[in-house]
C-alpha positions as a Markdown table, in Angstrom:
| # | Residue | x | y | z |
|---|---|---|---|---|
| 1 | Unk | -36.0 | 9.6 | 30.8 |
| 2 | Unk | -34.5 | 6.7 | 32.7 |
| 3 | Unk | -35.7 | 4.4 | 29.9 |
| 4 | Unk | -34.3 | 6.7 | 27.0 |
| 5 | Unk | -30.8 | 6.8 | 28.1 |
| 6 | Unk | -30.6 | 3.0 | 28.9 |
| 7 | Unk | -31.8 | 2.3 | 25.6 |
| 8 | Unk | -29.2 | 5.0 | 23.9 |
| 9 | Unk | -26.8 | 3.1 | 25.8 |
| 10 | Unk | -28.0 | -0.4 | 24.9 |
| 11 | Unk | -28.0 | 1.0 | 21.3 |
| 12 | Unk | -24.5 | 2.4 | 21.4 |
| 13 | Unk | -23.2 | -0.9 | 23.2 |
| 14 | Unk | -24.7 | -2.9 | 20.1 |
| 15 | Unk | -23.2 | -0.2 | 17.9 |
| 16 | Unk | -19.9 | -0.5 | 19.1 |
| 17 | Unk | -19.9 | -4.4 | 19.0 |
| 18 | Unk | -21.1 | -4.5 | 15.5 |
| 19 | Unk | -17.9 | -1.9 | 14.6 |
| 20 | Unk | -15.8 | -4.5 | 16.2 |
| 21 | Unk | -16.9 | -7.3 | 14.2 |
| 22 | Unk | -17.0 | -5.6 | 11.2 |
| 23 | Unk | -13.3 | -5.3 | 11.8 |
| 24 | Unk | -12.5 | -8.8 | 12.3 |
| 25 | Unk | -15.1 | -10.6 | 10.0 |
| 26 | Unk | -15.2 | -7.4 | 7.3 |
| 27 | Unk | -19.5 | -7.2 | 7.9 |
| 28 | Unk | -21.0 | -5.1 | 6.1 |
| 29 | Unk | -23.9 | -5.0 | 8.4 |
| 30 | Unk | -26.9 | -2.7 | 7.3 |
| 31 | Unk | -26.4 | -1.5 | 3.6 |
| 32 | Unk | -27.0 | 2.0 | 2.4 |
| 33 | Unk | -30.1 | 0.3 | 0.4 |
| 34 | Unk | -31.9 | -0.2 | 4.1 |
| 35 | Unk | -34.4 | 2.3 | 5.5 |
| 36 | Unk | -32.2 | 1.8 | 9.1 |
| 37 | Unk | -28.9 | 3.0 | 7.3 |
| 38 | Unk | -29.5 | 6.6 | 8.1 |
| 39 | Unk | -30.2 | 5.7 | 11.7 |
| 40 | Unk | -27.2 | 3.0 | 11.8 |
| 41 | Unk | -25.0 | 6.0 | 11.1 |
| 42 | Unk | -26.4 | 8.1 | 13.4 |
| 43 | Unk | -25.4 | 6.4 | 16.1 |
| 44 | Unk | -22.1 | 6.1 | 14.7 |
| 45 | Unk | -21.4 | 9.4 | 15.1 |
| 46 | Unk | -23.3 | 9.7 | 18.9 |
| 47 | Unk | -20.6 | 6.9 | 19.6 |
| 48 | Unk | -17.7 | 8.7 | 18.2 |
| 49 | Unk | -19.0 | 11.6 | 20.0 |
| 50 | Unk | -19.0 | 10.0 | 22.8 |
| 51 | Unk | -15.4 | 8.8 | 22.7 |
| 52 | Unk | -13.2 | 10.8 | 24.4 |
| 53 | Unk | -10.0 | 8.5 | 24.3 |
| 54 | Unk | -7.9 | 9.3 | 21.3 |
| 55 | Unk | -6.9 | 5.9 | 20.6 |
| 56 | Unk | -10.1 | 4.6 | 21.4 |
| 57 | Unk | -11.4 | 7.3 | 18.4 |
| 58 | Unk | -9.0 | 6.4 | 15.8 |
| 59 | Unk | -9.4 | 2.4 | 16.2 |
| 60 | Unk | -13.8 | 3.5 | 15.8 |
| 61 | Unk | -12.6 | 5.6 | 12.9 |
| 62 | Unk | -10.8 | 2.7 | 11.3 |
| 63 | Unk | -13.4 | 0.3 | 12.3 |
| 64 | Unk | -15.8 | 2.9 | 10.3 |
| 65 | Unk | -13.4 | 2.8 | 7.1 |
| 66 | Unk | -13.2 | -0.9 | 7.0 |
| 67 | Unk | -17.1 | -1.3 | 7.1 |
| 68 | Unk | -17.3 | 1.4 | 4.4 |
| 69 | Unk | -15.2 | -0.9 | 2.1 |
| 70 | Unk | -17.2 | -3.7 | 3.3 |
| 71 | Unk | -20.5 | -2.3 | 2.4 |
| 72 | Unk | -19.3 | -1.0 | -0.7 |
| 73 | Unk | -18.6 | -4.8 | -2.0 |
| 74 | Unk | -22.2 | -6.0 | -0.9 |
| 75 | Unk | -23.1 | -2.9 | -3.1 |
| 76 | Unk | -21.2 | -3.8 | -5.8 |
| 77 | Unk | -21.6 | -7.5 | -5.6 |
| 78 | Unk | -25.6 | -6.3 | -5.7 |
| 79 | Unk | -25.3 | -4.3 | -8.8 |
| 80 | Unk | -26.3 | -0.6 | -7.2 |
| 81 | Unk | -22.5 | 0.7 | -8.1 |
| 82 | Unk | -23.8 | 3.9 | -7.7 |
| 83 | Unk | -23.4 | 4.0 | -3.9 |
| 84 | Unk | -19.5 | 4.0 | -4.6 |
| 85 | Unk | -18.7 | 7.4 | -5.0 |
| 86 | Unk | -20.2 | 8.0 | -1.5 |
| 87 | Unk | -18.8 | 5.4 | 0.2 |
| 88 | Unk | -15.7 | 5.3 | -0.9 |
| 89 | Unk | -15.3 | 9.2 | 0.3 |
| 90 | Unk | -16.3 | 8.3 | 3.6 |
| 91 | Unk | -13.8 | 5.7 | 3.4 |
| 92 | Unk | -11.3 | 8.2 | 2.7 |
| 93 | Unk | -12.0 | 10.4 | 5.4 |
| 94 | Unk | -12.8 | 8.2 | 8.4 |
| 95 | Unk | -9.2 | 6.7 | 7.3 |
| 96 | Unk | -7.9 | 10.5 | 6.9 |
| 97 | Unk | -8.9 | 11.3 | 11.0 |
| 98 | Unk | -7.7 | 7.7 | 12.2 |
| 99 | Unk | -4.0 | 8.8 | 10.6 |
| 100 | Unk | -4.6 | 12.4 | 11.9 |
| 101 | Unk | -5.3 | 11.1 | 15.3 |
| 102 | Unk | -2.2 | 8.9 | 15.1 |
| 103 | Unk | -0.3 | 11.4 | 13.9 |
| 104 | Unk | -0.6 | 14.3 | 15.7 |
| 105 | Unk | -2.0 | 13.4 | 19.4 |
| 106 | Unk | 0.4 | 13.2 | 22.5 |
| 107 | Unk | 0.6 | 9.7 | 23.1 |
| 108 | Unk | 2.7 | 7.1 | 24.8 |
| 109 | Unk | 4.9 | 5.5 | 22.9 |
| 110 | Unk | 3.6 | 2.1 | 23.5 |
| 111 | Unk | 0.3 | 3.3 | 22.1 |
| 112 | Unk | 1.4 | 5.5 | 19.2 |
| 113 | Unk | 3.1 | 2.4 | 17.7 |
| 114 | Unk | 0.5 | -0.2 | 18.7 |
| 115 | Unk | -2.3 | 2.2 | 16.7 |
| 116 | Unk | -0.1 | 3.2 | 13.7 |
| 117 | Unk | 0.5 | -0.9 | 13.2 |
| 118 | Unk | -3.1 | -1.6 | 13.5 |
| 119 | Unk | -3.8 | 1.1 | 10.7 |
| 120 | Unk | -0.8 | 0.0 | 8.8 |
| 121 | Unk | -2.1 | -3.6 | 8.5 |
| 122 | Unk | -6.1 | -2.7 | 8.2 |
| 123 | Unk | -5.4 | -0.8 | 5.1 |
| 124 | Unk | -2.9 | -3.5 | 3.4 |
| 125 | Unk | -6.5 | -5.8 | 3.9 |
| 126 | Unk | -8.3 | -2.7 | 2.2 |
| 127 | Unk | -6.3 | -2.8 | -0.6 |
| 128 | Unk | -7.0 | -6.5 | -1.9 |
| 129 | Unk | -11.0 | -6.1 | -1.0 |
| 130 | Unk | -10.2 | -2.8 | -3.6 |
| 131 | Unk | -9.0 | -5.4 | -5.9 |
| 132 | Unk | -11.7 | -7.4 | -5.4 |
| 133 | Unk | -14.3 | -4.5 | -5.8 |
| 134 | Unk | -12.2 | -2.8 | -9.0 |
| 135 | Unk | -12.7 | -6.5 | -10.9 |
| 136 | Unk | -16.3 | -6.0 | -10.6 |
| 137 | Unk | -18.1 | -2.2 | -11.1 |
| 138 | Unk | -18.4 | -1.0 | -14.4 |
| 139 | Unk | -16.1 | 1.3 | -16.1 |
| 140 | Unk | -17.8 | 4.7 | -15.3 |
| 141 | Unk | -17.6 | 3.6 | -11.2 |
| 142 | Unk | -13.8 | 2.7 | -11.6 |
| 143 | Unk | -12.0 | 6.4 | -10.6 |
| 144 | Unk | -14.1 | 6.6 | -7.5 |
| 145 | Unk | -12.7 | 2.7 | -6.7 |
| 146 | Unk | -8.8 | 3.7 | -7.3 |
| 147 | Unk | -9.5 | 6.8 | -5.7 |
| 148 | Unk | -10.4 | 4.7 | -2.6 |
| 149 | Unk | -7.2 | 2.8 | -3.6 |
| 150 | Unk | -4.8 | 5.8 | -3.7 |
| 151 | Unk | -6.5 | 6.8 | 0.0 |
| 152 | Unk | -5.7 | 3.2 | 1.3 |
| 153 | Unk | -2.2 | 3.4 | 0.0 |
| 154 | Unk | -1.2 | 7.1 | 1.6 |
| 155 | Unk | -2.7 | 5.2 | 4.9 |
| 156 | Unk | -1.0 | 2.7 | 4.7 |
| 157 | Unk | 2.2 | 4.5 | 4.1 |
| 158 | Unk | 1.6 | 7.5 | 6.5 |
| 159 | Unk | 0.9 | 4.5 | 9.3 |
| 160 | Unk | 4.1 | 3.0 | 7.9 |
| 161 | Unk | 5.6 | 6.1 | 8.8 |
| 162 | Unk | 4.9 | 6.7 | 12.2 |
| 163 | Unk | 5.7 | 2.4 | 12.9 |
| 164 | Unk | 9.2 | 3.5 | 11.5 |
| 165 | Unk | 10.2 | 5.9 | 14.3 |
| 166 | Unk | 8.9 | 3.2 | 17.1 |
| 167 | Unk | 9.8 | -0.3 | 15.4 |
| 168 | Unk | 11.8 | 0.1 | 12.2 |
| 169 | Unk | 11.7 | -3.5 | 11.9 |
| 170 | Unk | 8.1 | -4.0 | 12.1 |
| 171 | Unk | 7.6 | -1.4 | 9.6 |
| 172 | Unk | 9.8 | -3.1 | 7.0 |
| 173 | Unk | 8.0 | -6.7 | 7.4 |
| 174 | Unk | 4.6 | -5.1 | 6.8 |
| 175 | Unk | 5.8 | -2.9 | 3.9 |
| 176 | Unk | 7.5 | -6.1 | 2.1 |
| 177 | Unk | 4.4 | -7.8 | 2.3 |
| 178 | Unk | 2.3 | -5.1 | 1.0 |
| 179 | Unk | 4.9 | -4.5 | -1.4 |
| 180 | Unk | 4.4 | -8.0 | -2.8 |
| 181 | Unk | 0.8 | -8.0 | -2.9 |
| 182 | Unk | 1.0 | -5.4 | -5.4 |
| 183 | Unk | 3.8 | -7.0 | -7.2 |
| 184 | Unk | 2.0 | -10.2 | -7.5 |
| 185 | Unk | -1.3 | -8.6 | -8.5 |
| 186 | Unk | 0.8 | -6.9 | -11.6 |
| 187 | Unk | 2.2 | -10.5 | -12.3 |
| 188 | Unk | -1.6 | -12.1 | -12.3 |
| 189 | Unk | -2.7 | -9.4 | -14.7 |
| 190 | Unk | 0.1 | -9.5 | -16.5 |
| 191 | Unk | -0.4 | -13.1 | -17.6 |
| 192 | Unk | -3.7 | -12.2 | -18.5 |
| 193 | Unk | -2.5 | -9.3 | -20.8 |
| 194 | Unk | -4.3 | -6.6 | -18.9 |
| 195 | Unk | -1.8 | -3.7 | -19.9 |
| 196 | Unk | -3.9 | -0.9 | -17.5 |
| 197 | Unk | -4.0 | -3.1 | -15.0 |
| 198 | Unk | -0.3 | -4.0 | -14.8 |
| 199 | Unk | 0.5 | -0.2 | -15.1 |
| 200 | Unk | -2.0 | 0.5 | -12.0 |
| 201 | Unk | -0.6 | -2.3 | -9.9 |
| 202 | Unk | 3.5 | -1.4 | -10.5 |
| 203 | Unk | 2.1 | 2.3 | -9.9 |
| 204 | Unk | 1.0 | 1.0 | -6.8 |
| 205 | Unk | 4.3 | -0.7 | -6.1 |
| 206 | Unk | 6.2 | 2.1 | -6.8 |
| 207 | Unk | 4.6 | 4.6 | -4.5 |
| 208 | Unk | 5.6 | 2.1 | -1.7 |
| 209 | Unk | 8.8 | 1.4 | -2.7 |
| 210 | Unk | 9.6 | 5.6 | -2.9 |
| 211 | Unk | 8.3 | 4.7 | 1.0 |
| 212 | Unk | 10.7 | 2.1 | 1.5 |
| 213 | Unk | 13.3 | 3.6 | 0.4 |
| 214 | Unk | 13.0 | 6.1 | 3.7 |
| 215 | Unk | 12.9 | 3.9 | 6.5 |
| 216 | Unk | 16.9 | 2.7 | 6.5 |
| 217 | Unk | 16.8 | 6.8 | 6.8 |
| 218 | Unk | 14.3 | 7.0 | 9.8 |
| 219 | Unk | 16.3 | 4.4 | 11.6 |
| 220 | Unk | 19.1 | 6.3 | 11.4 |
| 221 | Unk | 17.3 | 9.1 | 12.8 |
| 222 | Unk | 16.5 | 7.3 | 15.8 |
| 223 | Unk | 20.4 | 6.3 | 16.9 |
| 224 | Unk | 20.3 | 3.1 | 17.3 |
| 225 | Unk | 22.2 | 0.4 | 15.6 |
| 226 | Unk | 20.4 | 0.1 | 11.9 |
| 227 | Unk | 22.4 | -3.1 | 10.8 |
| 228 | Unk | 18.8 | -5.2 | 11.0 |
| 229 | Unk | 17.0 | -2.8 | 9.0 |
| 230 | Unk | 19.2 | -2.3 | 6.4 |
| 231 | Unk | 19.5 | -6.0 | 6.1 |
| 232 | Unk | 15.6 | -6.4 | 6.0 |
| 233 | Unk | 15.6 | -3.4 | 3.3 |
| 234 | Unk | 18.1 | -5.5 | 1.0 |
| 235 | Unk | 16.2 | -8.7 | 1.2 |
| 236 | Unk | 13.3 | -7.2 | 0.8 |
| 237 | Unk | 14.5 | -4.9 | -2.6 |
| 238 | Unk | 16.2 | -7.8 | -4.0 |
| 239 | Unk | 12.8 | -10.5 | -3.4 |
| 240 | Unk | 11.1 | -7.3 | -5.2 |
| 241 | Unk | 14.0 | -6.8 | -8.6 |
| 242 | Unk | 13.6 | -10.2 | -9.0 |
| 243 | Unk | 10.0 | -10.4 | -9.1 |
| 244 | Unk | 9.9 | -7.2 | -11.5 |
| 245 | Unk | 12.6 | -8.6 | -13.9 |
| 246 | Unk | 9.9 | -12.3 | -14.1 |
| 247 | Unk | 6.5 | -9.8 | -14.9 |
| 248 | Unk | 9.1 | -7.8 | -17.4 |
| 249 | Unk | 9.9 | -10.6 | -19.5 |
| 250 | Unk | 5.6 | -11.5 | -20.0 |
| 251 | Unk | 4.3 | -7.7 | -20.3 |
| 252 | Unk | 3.4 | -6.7 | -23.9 |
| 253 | Unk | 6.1 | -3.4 | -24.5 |
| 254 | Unk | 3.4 | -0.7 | -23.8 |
| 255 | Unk | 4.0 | -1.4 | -19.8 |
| 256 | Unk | 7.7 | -2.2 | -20.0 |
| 257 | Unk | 8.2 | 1.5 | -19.1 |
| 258 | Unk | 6.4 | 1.7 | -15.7 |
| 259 | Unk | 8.2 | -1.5 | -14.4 |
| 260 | Unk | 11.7 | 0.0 | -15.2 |
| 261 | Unk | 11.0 | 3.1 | -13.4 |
| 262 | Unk | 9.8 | 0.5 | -10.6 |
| 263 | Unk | 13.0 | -1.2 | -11.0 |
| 264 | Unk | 15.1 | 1.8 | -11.0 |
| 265 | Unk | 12.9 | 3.3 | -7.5 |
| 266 | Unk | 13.4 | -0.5 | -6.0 |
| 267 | Unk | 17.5 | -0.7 | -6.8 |
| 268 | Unk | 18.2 | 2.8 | -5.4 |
| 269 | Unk | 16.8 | 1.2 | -2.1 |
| 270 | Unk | 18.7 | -1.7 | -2.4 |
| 271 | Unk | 21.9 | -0.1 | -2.9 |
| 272 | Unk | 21.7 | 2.5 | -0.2 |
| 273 | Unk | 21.0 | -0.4 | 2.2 |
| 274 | Unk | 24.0 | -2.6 | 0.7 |
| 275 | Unk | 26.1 | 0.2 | 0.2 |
| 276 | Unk | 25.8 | 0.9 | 4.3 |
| 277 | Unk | 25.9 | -2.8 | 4.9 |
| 278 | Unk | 29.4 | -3.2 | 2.9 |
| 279 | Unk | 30.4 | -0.6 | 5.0 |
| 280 | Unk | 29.8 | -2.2 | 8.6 |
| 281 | Unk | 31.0 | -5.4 | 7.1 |
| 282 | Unk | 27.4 | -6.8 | 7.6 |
| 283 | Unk | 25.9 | -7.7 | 4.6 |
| 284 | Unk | 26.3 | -11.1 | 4.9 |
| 285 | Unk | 25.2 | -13.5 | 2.2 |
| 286 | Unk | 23.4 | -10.7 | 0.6 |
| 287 | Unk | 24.5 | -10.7 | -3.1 |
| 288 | Unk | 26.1 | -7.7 | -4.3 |
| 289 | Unk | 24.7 | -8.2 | -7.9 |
| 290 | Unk | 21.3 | -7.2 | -8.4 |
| 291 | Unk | 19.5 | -10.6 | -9.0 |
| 292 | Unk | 18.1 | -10.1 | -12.6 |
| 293 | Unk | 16.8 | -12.4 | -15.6 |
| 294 | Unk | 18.9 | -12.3 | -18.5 |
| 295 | Unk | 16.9 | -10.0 | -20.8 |
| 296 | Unk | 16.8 | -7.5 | -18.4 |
| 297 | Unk | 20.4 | -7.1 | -17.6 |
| 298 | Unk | 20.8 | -6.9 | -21.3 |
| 299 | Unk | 17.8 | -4.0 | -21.9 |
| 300 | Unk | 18.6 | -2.2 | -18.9 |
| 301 | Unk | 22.3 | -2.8 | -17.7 |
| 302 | Unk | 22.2 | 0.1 | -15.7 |
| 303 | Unk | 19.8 | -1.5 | -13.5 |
| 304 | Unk | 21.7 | -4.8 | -13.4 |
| 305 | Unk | 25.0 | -2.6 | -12.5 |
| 306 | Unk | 23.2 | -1.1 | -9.3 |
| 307 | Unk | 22.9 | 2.5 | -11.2 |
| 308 | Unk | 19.9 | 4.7 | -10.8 |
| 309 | Unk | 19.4 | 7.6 | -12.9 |
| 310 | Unk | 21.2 | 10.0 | -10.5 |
| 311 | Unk | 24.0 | 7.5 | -10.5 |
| 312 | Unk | 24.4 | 7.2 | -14.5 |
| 313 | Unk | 26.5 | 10.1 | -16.3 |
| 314 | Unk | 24.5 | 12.0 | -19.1 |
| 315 | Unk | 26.6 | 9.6 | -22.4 |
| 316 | Unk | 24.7 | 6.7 | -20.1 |
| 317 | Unk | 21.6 | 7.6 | -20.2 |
| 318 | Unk | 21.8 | 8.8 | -24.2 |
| 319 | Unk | 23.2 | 5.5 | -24.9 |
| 320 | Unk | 20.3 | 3.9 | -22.9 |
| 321 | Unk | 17.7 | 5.8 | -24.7 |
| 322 | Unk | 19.2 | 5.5 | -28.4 |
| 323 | Unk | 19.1 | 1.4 | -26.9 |
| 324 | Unk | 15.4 | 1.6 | -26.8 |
| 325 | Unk | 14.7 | 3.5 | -30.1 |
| 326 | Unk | 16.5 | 0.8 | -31.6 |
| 327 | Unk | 14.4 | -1.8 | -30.2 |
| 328 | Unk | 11.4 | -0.4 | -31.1 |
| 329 | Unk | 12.7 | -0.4 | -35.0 |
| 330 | Unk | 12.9 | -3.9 | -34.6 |
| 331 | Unk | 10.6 | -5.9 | -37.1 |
| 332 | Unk | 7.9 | -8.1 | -35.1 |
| 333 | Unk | 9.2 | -11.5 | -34.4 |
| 334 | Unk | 13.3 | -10.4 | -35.1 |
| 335 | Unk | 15.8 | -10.5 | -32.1 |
């Protein structure tokens, strides 16, 4: 009996270790293809099992996800794409309980903010090894890949959440970085004329910008001086516009449409935060003026202006549309 329970513990000791490295060095470790997966995962869950800490359980959970993701590139990179569906839904909800956990237990502050900020910046990493992954399975594989993606990125954001009521400021530096990421993966496939794939990636972009858009809001909450956050927020949504306006002048027309929206989701941030800034007299060298190419301040003014569609009156937005029909009448090659 002795012998049994030293090796369970000798077993969940190397378990735990392995979890931890998989973390840092993303290893897949045994593949679903081995005859020792089943038992590899077994004592995954004895080990969860046995941890009674919640942080402790959500960091295991999250140490889970990412060697789900891991494994599912070895799979991938191997050919066997039909382990994908499978892993990518434990994926999902190994990431799900880490957030719940996170979420919803009584925790010190210290810890609550340490853990969401872990989360925050483990799923940012999940989404480029997505990218990676989504390059190479074959078409029929693809939904069970973004829905992986879409998982990563209400992670990401719900951690991004629970950052903002602890360190506001924290939470905007990560979310302009994974902000970019998604903006530069749009601007990589739009030089390569990958219309789907540009649409996806400002989709992407979009859903964290709606995100972005809150935490000036959950500062303010908090009642403390906002004045760094709001600045952060306006650096961050002008970096962004500007970024937009260069992929908008090499997209083909078909995704023109999803990058305005982005543009018109990225300015309403940007002028809430400068709008509060001009306010307190704190906005600094922050431009006013949206920072936009040419073209675009000519195709979409409204934009350039600072206007959103709740800002613009209904003759605007009829003038704006009758703009586009015209465009499209355009002959090929005519200005």
């Amino acid at each position: 009996m002795k012998k049994t329970m030293g090796f369970l513990i000798a077993v969940l000791f190397v378990s735990s270790l392995s979890v931890v490295l998989a973390q840092e060095e993303e290893d897949a470790g045994l593949l679903p293809d081995s005859i020792l997966y089943r038992l590899d995962k077994a004592f995954e869950r004895v080990s969860l099992a046995l941890t009674f800490d919640k942080v402790a359980k959500a960091e295991k959970r999250l140490r889970i996800a990412s060697e789900r993701l891991a494994e599912l590139k070895e799979m991938v990179g191997k050919g066997k794409s039909e382990y994908s569906d499978d892993l990518t839904e434990e994926y999902d909800n190994n990431l799900k309980e880490a957030n719940e956990i996170a979420k919803t237990a009584q925790l010190l502050k210290e810890d609550k903010s340490k853990l969401t900020e872990v989360i925050a910046l483990a799923t940012s990493r999940h989404l480029a090894v997505l990218d990676e992954v989504i390059e190479k399975v074959p078409d029929q594989a693809k939904e069970a890949i973004k829905s992986a993606k879409t998982a990563s990125i209400n992670g990401h954001i719900n951690a991004l959440r629970g950052l903002s009521e602890d360190k506001p400021e924290r939470a905007v530096e990560i979310f302009s970085q994974s902000a970019e990421a998604r903006l530069n993966r749009a601007k990589a496939k739009a030089e390569q004329r990958d219309v789907q794939e540009v649409k996806d990636a400002v989709e992407e972009f979009e859903k964290l910008a709606s995100f972005g858009n809150e935490i000036s809001k959950i500062a303010q909450g908090l009642a403390k001086d906002t004045t760094t956050v709001e600045q952060l927020v306006a650096r961050t949504t002008s970096h962004h516009l500007e970024v937009l306006g260069e992929i908008y002048e090499n997209v083909p027309e078909q995704a023109k449409a999803a990058i305005e929206k982005a543009m018109e989701n990225s300015a309403k941030g940007r002028e809430a935060a400068v709008d509060a800034l001009k306010k307190k007299g704190s906005l600094g060298n922050i431009p006013e003026e949206i920072p936009l190419p040419e073209e675009v301040k000519e195709k979409i003014p409204s934009i350039a202006e600072g206007k959103t569609p709740e800002d613009k009156t209904p003759e605007e937005l009829e003038k704006q549309d009758i703009g586009k029909i015209e465009e499209t009448k355009k002959p090929a090659g005519k200005p």
